[in-house]
N, C-alpha and C positions, 0 to 999 in steps of 0.2 A: 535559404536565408541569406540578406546579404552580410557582407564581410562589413562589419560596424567601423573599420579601421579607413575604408573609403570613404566613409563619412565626416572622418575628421579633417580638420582644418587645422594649419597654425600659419603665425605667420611675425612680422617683428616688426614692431609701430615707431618710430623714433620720435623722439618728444625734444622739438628744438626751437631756442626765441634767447628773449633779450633776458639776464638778471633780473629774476622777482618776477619775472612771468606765472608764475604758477605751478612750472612742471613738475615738479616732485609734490605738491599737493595734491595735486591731479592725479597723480599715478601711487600716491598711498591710498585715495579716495577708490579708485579702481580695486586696490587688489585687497584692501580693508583691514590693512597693518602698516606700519611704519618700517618702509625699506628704506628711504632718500629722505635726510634731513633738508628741516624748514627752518628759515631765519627770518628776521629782516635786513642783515646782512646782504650785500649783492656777494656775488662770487662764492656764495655758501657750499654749492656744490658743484665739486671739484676735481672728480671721475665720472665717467659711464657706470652709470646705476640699473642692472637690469631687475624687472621684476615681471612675476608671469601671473595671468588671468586668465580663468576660466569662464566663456558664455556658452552655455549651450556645449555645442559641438566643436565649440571655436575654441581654442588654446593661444592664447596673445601673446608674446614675450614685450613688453616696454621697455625702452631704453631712454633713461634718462638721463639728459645731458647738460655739460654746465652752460650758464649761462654764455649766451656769442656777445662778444663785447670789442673792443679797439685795443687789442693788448699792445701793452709799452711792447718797444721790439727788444729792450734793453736786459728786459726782465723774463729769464726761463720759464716761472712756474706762471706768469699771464701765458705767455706762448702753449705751452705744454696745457696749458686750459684750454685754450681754444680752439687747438687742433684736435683735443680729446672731444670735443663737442661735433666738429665738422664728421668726424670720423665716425661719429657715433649712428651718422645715418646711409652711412654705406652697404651694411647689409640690407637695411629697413626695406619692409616690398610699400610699406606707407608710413610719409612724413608729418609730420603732423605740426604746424607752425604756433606758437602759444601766442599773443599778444593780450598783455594788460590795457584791457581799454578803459581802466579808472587813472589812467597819467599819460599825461603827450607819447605819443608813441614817436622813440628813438632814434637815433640813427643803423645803430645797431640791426633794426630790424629792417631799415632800408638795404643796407649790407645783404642780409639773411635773402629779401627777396631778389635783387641784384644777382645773387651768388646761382639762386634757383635755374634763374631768369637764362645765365649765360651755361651753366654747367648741370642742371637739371636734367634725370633721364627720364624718358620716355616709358622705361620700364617700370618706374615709383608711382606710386600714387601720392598726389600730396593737396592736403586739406584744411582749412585753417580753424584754429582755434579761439573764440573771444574770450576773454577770462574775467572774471569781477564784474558780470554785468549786474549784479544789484547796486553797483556803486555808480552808474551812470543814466541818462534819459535815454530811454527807445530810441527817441529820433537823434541822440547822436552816434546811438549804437548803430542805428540804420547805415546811417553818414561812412563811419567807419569801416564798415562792414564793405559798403559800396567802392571804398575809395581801394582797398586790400587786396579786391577783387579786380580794379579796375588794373593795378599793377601786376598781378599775376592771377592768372585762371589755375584758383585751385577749381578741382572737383567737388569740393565741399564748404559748407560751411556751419561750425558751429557753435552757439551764444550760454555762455555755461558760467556758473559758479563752482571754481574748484573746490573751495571749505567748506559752503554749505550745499554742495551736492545736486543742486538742482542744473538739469539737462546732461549730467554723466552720462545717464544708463543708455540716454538718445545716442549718445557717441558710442559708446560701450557696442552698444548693440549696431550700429554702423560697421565698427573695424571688426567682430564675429562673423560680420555677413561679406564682408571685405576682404579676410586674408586668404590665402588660395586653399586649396583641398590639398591635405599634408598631412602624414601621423604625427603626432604630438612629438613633441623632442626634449620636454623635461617630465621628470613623473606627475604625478597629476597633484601631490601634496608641495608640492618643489614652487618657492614665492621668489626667493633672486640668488644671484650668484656672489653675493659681496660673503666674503669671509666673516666668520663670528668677530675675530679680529678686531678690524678694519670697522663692523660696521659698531662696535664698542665704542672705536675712539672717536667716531663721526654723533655718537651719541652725546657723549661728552664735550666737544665741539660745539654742537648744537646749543648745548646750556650755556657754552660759555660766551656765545654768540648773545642768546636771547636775555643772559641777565645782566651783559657788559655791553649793549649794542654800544651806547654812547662812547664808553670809555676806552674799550678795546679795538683796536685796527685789526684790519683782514690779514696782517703777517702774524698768526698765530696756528699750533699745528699739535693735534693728542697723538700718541702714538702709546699701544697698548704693551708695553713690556713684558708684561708675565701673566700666565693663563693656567690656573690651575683647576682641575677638579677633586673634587670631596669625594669620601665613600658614602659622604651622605648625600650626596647628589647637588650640593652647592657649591658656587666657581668661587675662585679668588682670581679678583684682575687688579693687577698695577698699572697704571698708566701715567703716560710722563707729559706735559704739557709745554712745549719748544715755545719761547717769543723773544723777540730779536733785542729786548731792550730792558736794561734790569727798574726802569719804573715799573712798565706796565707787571712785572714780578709782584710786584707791592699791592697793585689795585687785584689782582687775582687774587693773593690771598686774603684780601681784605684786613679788618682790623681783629687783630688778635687770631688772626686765621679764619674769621666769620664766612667770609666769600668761595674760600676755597671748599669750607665743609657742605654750603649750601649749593653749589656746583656739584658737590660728590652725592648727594643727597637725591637733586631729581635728576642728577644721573643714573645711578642704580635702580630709585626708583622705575624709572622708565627701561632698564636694561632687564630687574626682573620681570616685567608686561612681557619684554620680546622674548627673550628666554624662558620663561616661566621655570625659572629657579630660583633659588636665593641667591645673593651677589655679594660679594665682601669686597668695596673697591677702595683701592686706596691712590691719591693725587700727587705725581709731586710736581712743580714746577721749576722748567731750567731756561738758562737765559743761553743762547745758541745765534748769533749775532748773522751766521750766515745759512740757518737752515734751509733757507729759501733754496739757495745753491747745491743743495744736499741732492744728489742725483739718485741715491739709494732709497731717499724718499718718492721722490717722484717714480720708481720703479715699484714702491708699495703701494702707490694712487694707482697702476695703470698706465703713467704719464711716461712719454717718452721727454726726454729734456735737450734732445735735438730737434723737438718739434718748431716748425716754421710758420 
């Protein structure tokens, strides 16, 4: 009988592109829960997000990474993003390039193939991504596709809807058939490596993203204070919400506290889905003028705050 253990495969996909590309909807689509918060925010995610898929024989680890953009050089936590992104595909045996071709494609993502082009190994595999094609015409999806290629010869190429699902399984079942022959290296129930924590306050984040897009700037940060469990099996989390400026204080809690409770609301909401427990959370808001610069933070993301 053969040893089942030479049959397996794993291997680590990195998911990397411009802001709003799609990577963390793609790679909750894959693994069919919510590991990496989505916004409409750019900059939304803000560490290396790993999360693991199972096809077949195949065992995938994803890494999702933030978005590659032109960081101010002035400013640590742009820097300390974007190097956590570059870095994100270092171990990867295949890279995987995301572009939105429902909006002019970037410079950003000229960079990204530039970066390939000169410092690219030979060792990687790397494949490119179209994302949002129900939002555009065939033939300028053709066009696109053509011109992506003409700049760098990925190995691949593929035309997919992150949200609504159509051509995943094509790619899915490409990188199963693609990562090398390897025993598996997370258990087989095992979805990411982000802390209960951490991926709390990123929940919370997320709401405060999707219901303040307008109103709220990208200098805001959850950080979960206290974590308790019940004998009845229900958590208590505190969580504190940092922003640099005592308005935007005002518009988070809204009127009469209205905003804040409804932030707390499909927070939990959505916190007991991933937990499958009950949740007791509670919000507070503080005004912290230089957390940006907080380097203890940036060591709870992941982020080095020497990054270059």
């Amino acid at each position: 009988m053969n040893d089942i253990s030479q049959e397996q495969k794993f291997g680590f996909v990195a998911l990397i592109g411009e802001p709003n590309a799609g990577k963390s909807t793609l790679m909750n689509n894959i693994v069919g829960t919510k590991v990496s918060i989505v916004s409409p925010k750019a900059q939304t995610t803000r560490t290396r997000v790993l999360a693991v898929a199972i096809e077949g024989q195949s065992q995938i680890a994803f890494v999702d990474t933030p978005g590659i953009f032109e960081a101010d050089k002035k400013n640590n936590l742009e820097r300390a993003i974007v190097a956590s992104a570059w870095e994100g595909m270092a171990d990867a045996e295949i890279v995987a390039v995301l572009v939105d071709v429902s909006k002019k494609i970037g410079g950003a993502t000229k960079l990204i193939l530039d970066r390939l082009r000169t410092e690219g190994s030979s060792k990687k595999r790397y494949i490119l991504i179209l994302n949002k094609i129900d939002r555009i015409k065939r033939q300028a999806l053709l066009d696109i596709s053509m011109k992506l290629n003409a700049e760098y010869d990925f190995e691949a190429t593929f035309m997919l809807s992150a949200l609504k699902g159509s051509g995943v399984q094509d790619l899915v079942s490409y990188l199963a058939s693609s990562v090398p022959v390897s025993p598996w290296h997370y258990p087989e129930d095992h979805l990411t490596d982000m802390p209960m924590r951490l991926m709390a306050a990123e929940v919370t984040r997320e709401k405060l993203f999707k219901l303040l897009h307008q109103e709220i700037p990208y200098a805001l940060t959850v950080e979960t204070e206290k974590w308790e469990d019940f004998d009845d099996g229900s958590l208590k989390i505190d969580q504190t919400i940092f922003i640099n400026r005592e308005a935007h204080k005002k518009i988070i809690l809204g009127k009469g506290g209205s905003m804040i409770k409804k932030v707390g609301q499909q927070s939990r909401e959505e916190l007991e889905k991933i937990f499958d427990v009950k949740i007791h959370l509670k919000l507070f808001v503080k005004v912290s003028e230089a957390w940006m610069d907080d380097e203890d933070r940036f060591n709870l993301w992941g982020l080095s705050p020497q990054a270059k």
